[in-house]
N, C-alpha and C positions, 0 to 999 in steps of 0.2 A: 204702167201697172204690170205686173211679176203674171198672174194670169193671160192678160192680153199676148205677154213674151210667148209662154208656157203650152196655153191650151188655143187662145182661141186668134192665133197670128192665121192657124191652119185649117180652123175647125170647117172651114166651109169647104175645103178637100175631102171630108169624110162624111164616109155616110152615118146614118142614126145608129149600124151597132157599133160606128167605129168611135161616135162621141162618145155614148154611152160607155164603152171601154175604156176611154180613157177619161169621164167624169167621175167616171164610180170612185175609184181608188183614191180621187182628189178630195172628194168628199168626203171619202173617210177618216180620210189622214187629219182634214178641216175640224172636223168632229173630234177627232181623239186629240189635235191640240188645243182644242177648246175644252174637253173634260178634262186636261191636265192642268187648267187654268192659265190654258196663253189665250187669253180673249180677243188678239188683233186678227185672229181665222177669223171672227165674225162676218167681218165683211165680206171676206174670199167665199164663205162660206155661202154669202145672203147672194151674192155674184153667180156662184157655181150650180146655185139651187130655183133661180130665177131665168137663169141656161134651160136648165133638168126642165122645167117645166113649158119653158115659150116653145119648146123642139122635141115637146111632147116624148120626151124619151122616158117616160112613163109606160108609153105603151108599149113597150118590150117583153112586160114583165106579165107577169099571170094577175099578180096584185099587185100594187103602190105596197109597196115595203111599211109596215106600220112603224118602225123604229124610225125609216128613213122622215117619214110623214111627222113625227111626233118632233126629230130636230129643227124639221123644215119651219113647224109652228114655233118652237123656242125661239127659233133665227128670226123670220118674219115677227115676231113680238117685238123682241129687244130691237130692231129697226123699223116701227114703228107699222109694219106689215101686217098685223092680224085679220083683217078684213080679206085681204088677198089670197090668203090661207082658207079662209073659210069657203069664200065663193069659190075656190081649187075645188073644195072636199063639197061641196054642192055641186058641182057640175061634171064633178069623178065621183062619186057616191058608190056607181057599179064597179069600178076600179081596185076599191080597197076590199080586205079579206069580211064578209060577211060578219064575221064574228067581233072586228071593231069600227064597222061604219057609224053606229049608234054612239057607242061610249064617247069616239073620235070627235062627233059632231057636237054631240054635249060639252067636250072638252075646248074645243077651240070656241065653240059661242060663248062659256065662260071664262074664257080669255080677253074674248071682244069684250062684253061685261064691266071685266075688271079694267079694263083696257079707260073704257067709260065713265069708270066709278058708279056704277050700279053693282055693287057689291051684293045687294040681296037677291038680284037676279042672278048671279054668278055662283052663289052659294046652291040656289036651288038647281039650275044646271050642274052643279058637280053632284050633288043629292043622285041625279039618274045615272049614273057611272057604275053600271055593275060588272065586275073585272076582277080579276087575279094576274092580271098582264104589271108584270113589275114594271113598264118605262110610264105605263100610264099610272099606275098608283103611285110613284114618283113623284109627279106631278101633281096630280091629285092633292097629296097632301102640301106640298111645297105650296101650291093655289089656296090650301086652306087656312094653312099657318098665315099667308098675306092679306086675307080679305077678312080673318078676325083683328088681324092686327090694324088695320087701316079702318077699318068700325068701331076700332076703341075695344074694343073685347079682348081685354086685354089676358083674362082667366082662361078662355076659352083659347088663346092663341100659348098660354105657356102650353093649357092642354094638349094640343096639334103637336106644337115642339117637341112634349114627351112621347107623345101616340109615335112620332116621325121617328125619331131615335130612337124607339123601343121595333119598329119596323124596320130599319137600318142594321141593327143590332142583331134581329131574328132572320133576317133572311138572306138565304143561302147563297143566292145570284151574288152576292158583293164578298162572301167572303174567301180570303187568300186561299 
């Protein structure tokens, strides 16, 4: 495995800021090949970010990076991880930035939810999401266009579609 080679032939030579140095940047690079749509980082990623956390190299930081936190849930979803995720964000609760502990937790337990196929419990956990934080109204909507869609609501999922694209469209963070 290209990581094993890369990062961690060595990693037990360094200390916590020394991983942390040289996880970060791996991670990001993970991340932005995966918003480019090369989806094979997933794994290096769910790899990299399962590191980040067993070696506690969280606590470096002032907070848990809410951006870092919100890919970490994407990652741990699509690898069948949500529950791991959440017990993270319950037992780091003091960890992350005050301002999205709340929405954070709302968001990953309507993940586990969806996760479940209790869709009407997922709905009502996104309902408590009050935020102007664009990676979680991202998500937000992306979770609500799926869980009308998978209820059969099928009116109420073109609606999401347009709300989404019309949210896409207006804001500023995405455009050139």
């Amino acid at each position: 495995h290209n990581l094993d080679k890369l990062i961690f032939s060595y990693w037990h030579k360094l200390n916590n800021y020394g991983r942390y140095a040289l996880i970060y940047p791996i991670i990001n690079y993970c991340i932005k090949k995966i918003s480019s749509g090369i989806y094979k980082f997933e794994q290096n990623l769910f790899v990299l970010f399962k590191r980040y956390l067993d070696d506690r190299l969280y606590e470096l930081e002032d907070y848990i990076r809410t951006d870092y936190y919100l890919h970490l849930i994407d990652n741990f979803f699509i690898n069948g991880k949500i529950k791991v995720a959440k017990e993270f964000l319950e037992s780091n609760v003091t960890k992350f930035h005050p301002e999205h502990r709340d929405n954070l937790m709302f968001y990953v337990t309507a993940l586990m939810y969806f996760e479940d196929k209790r869709y009407g419990d997922a709905l009502n956990r996104l309902a408590h999401i009050k935020t102007n934080t664009f990676l979680i109204k991202v998500r937000m909507k992306k979770l609500f266009l799926k869980l009308y869609y998978e209820m059969g609501l099928y009116d109420e999922a073109v609606a999401s579609a347009n709300n989404y694209r019309m949210f896409l469209i207006n804001n500023k963070n995405i455009l050139g």
